[in-house]
Structure formats: structure tokens, C-alpha cells
FIKOLZA-1660 file (N, C-alpha, C; in steps of 0.1 Angstrom, whole numbers, plus 5000, padded with zeros to 4 digits):
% residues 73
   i   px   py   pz ch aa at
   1 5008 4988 5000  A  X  N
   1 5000 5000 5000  A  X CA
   1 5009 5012 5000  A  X  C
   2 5004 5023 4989  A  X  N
   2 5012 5033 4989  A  X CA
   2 5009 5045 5002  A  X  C
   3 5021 5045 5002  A  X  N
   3 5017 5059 5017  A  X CA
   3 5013 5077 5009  A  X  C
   4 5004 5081 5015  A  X  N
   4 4999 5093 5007  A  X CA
   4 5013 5102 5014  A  X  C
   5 5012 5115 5002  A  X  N
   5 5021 5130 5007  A  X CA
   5 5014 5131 5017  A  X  C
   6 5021 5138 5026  A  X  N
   6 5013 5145 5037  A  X CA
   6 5014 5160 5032  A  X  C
   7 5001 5167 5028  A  X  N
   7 5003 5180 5022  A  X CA
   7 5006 5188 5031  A  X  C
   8 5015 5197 5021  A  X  N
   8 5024 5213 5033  A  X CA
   8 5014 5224 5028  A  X  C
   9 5014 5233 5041  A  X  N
   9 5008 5242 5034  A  X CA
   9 5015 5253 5036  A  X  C
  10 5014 5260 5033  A  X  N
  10 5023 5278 5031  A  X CA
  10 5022 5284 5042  A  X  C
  11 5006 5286 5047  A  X  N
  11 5001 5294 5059  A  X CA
  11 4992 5286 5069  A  X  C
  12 4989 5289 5079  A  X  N
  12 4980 5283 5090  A  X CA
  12 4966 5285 5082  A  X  C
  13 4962 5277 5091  A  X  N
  13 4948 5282 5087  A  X CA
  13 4943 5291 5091  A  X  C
  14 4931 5300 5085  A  X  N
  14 4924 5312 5091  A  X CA
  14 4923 5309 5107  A  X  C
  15 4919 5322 5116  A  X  N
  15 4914 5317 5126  A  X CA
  15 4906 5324 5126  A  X  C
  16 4893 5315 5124  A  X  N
  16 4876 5320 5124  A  X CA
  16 4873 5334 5132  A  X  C
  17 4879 5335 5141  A  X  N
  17 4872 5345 5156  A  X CA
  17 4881 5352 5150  A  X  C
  18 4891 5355 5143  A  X  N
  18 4901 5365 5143  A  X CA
  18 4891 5375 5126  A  X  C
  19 4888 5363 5119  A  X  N
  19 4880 5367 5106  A  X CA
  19 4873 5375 5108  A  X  C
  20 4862 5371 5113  A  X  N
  20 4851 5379 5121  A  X CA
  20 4853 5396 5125  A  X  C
  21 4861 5393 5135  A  X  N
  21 4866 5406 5139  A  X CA
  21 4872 5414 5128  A  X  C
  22 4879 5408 5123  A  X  N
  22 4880 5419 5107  A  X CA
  22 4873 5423 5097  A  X  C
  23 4863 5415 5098  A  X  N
  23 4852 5419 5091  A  X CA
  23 4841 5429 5100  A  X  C
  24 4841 5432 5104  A  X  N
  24 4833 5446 5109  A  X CA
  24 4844 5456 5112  A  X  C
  25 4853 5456 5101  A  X  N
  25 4866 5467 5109  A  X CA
  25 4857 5478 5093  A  X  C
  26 4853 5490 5094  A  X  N
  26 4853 5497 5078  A  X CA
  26 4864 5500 5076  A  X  C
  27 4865 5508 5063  A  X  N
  27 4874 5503 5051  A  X CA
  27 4882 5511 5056  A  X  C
  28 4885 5522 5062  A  X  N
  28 4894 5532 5067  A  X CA
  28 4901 5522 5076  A  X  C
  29 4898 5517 5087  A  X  N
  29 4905 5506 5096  A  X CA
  29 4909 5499 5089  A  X  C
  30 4903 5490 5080  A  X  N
  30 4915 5479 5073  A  X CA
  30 4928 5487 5065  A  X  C
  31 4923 5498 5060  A  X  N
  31 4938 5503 5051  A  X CA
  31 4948 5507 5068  A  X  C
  32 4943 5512 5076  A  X  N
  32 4953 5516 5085  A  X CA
  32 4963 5503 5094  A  X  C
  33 4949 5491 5091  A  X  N
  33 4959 5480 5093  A  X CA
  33 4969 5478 5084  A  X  C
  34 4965 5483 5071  A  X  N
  34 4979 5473 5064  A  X CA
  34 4986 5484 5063  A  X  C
  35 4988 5496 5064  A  X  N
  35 4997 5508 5072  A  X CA
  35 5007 5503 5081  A  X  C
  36 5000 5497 5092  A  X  N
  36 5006 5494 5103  A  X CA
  36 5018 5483 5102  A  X  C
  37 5011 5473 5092  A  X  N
  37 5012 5463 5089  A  X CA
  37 5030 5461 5081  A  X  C
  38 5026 5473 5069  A  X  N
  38 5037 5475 5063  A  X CA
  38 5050 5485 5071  A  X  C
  39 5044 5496 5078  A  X  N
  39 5055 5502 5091  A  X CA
  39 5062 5486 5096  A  X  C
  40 5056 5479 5099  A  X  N
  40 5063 5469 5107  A  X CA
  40 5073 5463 5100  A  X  C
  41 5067 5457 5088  A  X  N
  41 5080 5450 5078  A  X CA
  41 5091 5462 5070  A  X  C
  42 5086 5472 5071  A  X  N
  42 5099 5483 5066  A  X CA
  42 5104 5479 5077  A  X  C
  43 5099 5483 5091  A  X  N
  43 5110 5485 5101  A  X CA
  43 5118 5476 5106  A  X  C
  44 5114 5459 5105  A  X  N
  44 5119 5449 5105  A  X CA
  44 5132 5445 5094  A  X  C
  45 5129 5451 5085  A  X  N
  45 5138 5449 5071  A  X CA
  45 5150 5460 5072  A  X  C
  46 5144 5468 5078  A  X  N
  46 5154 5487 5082  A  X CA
  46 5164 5481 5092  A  X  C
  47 5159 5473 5103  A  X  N
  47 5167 5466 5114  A  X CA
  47 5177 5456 5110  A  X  C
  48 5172 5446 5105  A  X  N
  48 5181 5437 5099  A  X CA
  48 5194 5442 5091  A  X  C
  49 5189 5452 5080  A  X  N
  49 5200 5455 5071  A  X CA
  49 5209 5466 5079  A  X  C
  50 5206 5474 5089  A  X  N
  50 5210 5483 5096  A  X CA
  50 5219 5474 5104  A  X  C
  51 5219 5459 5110  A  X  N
  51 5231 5452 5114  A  X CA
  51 5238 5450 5105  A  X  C
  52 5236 5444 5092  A  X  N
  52 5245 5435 5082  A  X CA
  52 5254 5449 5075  A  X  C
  53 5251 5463 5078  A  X  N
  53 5257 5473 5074  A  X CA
  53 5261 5484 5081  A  X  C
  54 5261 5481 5088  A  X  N
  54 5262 5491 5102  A  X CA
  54 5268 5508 5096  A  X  C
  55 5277 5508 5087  A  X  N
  55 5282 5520 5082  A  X CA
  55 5274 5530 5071  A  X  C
  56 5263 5521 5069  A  X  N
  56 5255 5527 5057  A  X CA
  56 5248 5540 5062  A  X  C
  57 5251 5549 5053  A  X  N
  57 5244 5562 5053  A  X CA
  57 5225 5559 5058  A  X  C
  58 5220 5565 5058  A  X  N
  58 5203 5564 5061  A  X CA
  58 5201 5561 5046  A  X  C
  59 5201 5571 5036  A  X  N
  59 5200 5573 5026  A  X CA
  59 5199 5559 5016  A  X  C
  60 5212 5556 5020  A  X  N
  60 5215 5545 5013  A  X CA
  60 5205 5531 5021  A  X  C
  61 5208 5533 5032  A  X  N
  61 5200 5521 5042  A  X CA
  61 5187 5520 5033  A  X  C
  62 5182 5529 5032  A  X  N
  62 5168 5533 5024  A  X CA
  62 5165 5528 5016  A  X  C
  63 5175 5523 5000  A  X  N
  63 5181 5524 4990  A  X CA
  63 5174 5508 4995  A  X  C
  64 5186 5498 5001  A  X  N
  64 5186 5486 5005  A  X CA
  64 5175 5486 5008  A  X  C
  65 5161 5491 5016  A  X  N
  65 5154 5483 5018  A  X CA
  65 5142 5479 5005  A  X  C
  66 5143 5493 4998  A  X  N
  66 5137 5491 4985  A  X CA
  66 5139 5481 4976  A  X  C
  67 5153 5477 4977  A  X  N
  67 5162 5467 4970  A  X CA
  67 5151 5453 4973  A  X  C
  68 5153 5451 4987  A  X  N
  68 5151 5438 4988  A  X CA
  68 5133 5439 4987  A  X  C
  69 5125 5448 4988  A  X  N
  69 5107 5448 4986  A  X CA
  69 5109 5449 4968  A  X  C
  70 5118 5448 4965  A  X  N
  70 5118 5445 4947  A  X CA
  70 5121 5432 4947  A  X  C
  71 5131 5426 4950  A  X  N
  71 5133 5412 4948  A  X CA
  71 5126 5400 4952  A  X  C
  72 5116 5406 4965  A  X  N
  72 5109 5396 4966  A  X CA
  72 5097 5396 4958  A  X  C
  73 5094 5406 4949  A  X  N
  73 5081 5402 4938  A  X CA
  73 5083 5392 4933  A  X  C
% end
């Protein structure tokens, strides 16, 4: 008997109660979440590269983080 894949998945599953609650957010609250949302991953990506370069101008830090929100498309 063949043994089945065990399927991977990418992401968790939804969490129902968390759905919900986002769905009664209006449209002005959802954009400010993904505001928030994206503040966070700039500033997580600003941090990271801000170790791996410690000497980099702001300017240029800036540069890098553009760099890598291009390469991951």
C-alpha cells in the first residue's frame, strides 16, 4: 500500500474569531491596518539591514530596503 504525501501548506489556517473581527473593521481601519502592517515590515527589514551594514548612510539604508521589497516580487 502506497503511503499518501502529507500536504504542506504555506500558511496556517484562518482563525475564524480573528475573521470575524475583521470583518466589521470599515474600510478606513482595514487600510490603517495594512499601514501598520507595512510600518512593521519596513522597520523589521530597516533593522536587519541596519546590522548587516552598520556603516551605511540612512539614505543609502533606504536604498537597500527598496532593493530587497523588489526582489521579493
Amino acid at each position: 500500500m502506497e503511503a499518501k504525501p502529507v500536504p504542506t501548506y504555506r500558511f496556517d489556517p484562518p482563525d475564524i474569531a480573528q475573521v470575524n473581527l475583521l470583518r466589521k473593521l470599515t474600510p478606513s481601519q482595514h487600510i490603517q491596518r495594512l499601514l501598520d502592517a507595512r510600518e512593521l515590515a519596513v522597520g523589521l527589514i530597516r533593522g536587519r539591514l541596519s546590522k548587516r551594514y552598520p556603516d551605511l548612510p540612512p539614505d543609502r539604508l533606504n536604498f537597500k530596503v527598496v532593493e530587497t521589497f523588489n526582489r521579493a516580487r
